[in-house]
Backbone bond lengths (Angstrom), bond angles and torsions (degrees), N, CA, C in turn:
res aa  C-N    CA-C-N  psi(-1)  N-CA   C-N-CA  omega(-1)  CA-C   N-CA-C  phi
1 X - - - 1.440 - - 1.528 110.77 -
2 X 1.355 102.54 -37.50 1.763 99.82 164.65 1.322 120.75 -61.13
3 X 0.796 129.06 -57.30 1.448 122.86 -176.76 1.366 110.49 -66.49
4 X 1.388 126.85 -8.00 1.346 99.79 178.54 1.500 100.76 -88.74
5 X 1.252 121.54 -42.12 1.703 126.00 167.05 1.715 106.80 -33.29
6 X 1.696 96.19 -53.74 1.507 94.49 -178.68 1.876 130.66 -48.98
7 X 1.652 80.78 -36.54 1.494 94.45 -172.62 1.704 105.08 -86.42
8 X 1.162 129.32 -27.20 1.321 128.31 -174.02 1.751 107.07 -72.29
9 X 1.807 105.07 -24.09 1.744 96.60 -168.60 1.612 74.49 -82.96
10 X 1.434 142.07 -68.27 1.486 113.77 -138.50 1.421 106.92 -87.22
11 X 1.461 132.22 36.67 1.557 136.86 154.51 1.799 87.62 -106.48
12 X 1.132 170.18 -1.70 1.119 151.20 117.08 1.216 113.15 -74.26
13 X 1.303 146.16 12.28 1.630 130.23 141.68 1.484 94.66 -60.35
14 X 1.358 112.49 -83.00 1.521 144.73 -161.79 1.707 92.51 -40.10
15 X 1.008 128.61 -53.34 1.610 116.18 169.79 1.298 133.63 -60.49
16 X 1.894 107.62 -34.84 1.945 111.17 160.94 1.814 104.01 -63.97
17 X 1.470 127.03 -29.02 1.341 117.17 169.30 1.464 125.11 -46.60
18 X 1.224 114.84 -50.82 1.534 133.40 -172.21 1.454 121.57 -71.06
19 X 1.590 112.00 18.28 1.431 121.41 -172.11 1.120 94.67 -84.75
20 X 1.234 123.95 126.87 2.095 125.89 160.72 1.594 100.29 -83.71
21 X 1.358 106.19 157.70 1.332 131.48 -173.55 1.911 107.63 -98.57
22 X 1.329 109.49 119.20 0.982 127.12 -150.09 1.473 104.89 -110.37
23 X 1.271 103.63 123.83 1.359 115.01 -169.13 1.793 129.30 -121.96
24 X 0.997 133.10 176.53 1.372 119.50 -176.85 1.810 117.39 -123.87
25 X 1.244 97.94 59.78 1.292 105.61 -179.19 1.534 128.84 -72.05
26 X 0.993 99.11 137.79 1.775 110.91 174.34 2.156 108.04 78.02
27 X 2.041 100.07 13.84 1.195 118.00 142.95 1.391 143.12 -80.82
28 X 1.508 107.97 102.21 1.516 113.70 -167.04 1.841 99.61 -91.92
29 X 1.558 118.65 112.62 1.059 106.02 -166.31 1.833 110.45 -110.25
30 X 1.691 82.89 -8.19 1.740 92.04 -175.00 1.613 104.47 -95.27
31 X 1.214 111.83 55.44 1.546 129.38 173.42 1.340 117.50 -146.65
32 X 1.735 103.02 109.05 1.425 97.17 -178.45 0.930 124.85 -70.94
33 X 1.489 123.56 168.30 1.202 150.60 -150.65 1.982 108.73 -71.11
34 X 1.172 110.23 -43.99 1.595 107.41 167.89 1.290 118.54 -66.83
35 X 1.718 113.90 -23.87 1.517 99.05 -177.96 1.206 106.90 -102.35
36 X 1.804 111.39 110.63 1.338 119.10 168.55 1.819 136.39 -19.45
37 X 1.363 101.50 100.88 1.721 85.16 172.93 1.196 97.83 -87.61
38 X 1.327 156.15 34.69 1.641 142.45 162.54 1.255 102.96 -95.47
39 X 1.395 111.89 -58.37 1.275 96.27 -169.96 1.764 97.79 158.85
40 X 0.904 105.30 -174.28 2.339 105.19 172.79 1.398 93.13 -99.50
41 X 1.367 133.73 -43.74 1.269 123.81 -160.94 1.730 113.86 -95.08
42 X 1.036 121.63 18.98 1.705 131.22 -160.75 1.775 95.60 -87.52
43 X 1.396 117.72 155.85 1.182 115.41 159.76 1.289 137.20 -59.07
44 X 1.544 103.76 -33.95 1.332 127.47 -157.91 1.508 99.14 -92.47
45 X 1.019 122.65 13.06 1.825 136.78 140.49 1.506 124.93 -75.63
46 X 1.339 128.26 133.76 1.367 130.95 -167.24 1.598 87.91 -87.99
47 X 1.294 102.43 155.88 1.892 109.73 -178.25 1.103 109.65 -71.00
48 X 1.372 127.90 157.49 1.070 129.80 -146.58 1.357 138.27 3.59
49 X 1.246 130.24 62.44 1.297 151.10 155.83 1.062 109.69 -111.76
50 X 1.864 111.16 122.48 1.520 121.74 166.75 1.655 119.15 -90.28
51 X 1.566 103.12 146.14 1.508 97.20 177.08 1.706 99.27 -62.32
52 X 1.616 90.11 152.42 1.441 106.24 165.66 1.390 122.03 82.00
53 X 1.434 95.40 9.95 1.764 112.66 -174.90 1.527 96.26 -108.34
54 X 1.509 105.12 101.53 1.678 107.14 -162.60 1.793 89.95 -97.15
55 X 1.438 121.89 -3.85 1.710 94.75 179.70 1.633 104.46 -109.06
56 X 1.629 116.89 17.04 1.298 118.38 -179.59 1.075 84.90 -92.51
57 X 1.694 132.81 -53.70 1.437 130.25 -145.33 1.874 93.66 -64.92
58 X 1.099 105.65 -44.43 1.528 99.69 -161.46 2.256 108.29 -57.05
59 X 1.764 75.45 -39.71 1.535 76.41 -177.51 1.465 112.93 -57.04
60 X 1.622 126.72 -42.95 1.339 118.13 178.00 1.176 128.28 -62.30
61 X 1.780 109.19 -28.22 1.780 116.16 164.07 1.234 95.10 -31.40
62 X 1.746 97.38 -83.85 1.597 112.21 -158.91 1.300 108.08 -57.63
63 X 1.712 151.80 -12.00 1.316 131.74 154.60 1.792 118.90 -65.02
64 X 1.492 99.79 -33.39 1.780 95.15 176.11 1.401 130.35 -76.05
65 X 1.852 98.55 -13.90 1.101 103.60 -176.23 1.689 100.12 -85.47
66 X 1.018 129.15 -14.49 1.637 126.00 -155.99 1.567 82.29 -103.07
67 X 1.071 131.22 -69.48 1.822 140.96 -176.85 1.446 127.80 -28.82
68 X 1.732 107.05 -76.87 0.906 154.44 -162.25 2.409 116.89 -83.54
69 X 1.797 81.24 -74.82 1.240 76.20 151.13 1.562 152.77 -179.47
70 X 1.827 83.62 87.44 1.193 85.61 159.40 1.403 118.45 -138.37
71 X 1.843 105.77 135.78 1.077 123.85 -146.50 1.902 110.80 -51.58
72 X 1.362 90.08 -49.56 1.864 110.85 165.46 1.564 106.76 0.60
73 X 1.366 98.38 -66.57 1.817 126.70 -172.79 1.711 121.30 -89.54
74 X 1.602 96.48 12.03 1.641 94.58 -161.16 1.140 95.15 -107.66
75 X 1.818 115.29 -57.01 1.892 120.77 146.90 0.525 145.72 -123.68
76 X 1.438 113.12 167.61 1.721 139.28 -119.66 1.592 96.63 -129.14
């Protein structure tokens, strides 16, 4: 019965060992938020919005936030 206790704690040492260090690669974080990291032509752009157009982006915040979501305006 000992050894199986024995053997069960050092197969959970040996498994907290085997953690890799986790990193955030191919994250560009010192880029604000209006200037597109996708790209001009990506989906994940609202239509007609250009990168780097920081008083459109705000305006579409503030249209999704008033539209979209907030509940206030959603029901009736």
């Amino acid at each position: 019965m000992k050894r199986l206790v024995l053997a069960g704690a050092v197969a959970m040492l040996l498994a907290a060992c085997g953690d890799k260090q986790q990193t955030a690669a191919g994250v560009k974080s010192d880029v604000p938020a209006f200037q597109s990291v996708t790209g001009p032509g990506s989906s994940y752009n609202a239509p007609g919005w250009k990168a780097g157009d920081k008083t459109a982006w705000e305006l579409q915040l503030k249209t999704r936030l008033q539209n979209g979501q907030n509940e206030y305006n959603r029901v009736k």
